[in-house]
DRENDO-1510 file (C-alpha; in Angstrom, 1 decimal, always signed):
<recs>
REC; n; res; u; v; w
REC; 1; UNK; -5.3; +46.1; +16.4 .
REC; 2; UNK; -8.0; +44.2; +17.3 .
REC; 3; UNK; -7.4; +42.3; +20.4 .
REC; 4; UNK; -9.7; +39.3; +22.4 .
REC; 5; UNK; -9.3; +39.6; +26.2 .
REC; 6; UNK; -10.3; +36.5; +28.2 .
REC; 7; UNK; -13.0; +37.8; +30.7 .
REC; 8; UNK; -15.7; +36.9; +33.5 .
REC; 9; UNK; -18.0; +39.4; +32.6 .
REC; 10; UNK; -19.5; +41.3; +29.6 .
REC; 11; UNK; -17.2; +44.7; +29.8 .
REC; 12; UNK; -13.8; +46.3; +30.7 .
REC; 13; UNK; -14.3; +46.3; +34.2 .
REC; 14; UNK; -14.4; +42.6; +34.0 .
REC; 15; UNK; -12.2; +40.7; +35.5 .
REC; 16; UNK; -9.8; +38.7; +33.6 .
REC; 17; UNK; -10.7; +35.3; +32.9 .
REC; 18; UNK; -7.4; +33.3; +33.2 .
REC; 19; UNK; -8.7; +30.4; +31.1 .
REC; 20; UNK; -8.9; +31.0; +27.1 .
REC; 21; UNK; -10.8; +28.1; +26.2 .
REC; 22; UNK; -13.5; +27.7; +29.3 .
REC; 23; UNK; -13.4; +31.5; +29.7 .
REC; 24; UNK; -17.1; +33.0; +29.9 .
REC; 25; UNK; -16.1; +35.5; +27.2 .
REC; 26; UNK; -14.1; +37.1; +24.9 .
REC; 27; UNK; -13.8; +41.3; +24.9 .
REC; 28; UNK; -13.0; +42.0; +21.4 .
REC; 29; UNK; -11.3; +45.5; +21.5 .
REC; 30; UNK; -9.4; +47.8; +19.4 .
REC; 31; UNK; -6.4; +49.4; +20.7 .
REC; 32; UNK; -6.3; +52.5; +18.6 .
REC; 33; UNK; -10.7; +53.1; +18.4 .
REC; 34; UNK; -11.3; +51.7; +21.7 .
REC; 35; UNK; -14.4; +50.4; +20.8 .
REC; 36; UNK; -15.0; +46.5; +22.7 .
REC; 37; UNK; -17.9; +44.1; +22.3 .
REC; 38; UNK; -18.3; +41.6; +24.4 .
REC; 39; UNK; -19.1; +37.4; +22.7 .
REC; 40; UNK; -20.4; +35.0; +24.9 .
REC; 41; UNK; -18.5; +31.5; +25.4 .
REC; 42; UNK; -20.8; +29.3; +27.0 .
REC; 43; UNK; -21.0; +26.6; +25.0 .
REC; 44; UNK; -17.2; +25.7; +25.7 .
REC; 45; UNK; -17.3; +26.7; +29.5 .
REC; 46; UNK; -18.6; +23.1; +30.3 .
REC; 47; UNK; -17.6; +21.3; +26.8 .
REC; 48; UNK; -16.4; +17.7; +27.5 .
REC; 49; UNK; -13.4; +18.3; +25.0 .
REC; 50; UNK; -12.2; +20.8; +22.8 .
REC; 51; UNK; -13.1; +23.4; +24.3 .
REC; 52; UNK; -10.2; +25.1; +22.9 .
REC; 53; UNK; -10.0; +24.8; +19.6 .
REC; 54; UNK; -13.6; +25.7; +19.1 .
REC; 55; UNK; -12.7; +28.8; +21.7 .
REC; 56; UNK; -10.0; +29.7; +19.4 .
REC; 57; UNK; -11.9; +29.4; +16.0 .
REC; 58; UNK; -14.4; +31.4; +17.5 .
REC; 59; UNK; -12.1; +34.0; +18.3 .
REC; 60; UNK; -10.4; +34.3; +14.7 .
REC; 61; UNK; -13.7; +34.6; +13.3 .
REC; 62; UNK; -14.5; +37.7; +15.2 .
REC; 63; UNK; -11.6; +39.2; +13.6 .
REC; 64; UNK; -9.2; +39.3; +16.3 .
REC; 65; UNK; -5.5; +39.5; +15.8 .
REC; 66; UNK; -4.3; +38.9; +18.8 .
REC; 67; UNK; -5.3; +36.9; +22.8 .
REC; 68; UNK; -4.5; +38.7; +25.8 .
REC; 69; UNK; -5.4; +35.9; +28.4 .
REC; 70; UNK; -4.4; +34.6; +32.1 .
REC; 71; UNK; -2.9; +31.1; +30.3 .
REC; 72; UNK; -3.2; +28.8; +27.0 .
REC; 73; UNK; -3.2; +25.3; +26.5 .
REC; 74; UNK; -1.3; +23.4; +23.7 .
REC; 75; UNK; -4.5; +22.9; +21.2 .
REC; 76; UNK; -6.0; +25.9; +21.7 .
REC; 77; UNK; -2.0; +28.3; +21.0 .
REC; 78; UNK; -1.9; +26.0; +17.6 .
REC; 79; UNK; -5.4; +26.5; +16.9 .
REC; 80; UNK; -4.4; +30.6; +17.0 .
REC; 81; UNK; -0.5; +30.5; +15.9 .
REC; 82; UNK; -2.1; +28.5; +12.6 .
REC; 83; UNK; -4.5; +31.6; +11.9 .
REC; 84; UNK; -1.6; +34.2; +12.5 .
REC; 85; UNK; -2.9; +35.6; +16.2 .
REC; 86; UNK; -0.9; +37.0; +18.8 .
REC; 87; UNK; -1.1; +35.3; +21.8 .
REC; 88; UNK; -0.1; +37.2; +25.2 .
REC; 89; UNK; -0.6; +35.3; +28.5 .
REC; 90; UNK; +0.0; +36.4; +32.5 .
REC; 91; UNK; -3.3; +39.0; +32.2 .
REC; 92; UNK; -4.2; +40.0; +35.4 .
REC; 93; UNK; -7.0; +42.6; +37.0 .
REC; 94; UNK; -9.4; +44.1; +35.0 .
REC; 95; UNK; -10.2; +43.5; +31.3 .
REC; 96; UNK; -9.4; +47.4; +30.8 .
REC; 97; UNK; -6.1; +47.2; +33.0 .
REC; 98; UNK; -5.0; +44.5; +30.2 .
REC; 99; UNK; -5.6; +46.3; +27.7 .
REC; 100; UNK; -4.3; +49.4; +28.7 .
REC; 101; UNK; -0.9; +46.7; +29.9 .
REC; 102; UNK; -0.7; +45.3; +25.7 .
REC; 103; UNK; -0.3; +48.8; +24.7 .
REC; 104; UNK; +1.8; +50.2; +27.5 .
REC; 105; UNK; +4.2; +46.7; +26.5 .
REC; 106; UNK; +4.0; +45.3; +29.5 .
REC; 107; UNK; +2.8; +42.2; +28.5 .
REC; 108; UNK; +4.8; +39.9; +26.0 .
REC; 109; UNK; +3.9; +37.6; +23.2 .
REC; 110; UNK; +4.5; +33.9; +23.7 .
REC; 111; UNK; +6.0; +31.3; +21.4 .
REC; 112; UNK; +4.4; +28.2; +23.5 .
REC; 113; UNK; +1.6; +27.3; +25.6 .
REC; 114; UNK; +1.7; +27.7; +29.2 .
REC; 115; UNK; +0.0; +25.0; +30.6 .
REC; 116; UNK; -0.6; +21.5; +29.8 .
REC; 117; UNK; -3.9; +20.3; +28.1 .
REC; 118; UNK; -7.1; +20.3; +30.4 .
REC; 119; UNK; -5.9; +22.7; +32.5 .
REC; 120; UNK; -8.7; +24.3; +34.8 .
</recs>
C-alpha cells in the first residue's frame, strides 16, 4: 500500500508533521517495498485558504491510498474520503516510527475529522 506521512522534513527520520494540509511535506511510502519519496508542500504551508483541499488533491495524485498524519480538518478528510484514501490520524515521532505503527496496527482509520477547520 502506498501510504503519505505528514512530515517536517524530506525523509523517515523526519519528524511528523501533525498538520495534513500546512504540513511541509508528504513521505509517500510503500509498506510492503519500502521504497519513500519525499513531495514538497510549500505552496499550502502559508496559503490563505484551502490549504487542504489542494493538500489532499495533491496527495491522491501521487498515488497514495492512504494519510498517516498528527490531525485532519473537515475539508481536507472529504477531499480524501471522496477519492477512496485511508485516513489515519494521532502520528507521532518519527516518519519511520509511523510507518512501522500503520503496519504493526497501532494506528486506526478514522471516519471523521479531528479538528475543526483552520486548525494550526
Amino acid at each position: 500500500m502506498k501510504v503519505a506521512i505528514t512530515s517536517q522534513g524530506p525523509d523517515l527520520a523526519s519528524p511528523v508533521d501533525p498538520r495534513f494540509g500546512r504540513a511541509k511535506y508528504f513521505v509517500v511510502a510503500d509498506t510492503q517495498t519500502g521504497e519513500f519519496a519525499a513531495h514538497d508542500n510549500a505552496q499550502n504551508v502559508t496559503a490563505i485558504q484551502g490549504a487542504g483541499i489542494q493538500a489532499g488533491r495533491n496527495v491522491v495524485e501521487l498515488g497514495a491510498e492512504a494519510i498517516v498524519t498528527g490531525h485532519i480538518g473537515p475539508n481536507a478528510f472529504r477531499t480524501l474520503q471522496a477519492a477512496g484514501l485511508k485516513v489515519y490520524v494521532g502520528a507521532q515521532g518519527t516518519v519511520g516510527e509511523a510507518l512501522e505503527a500503520l503496519k504493526a496496527g497501532r494506528l486506526q482509520s478514522v471516519g471523521k475529522p479531528d479538528v475543526e477547520a483552520h486548525w494550526t
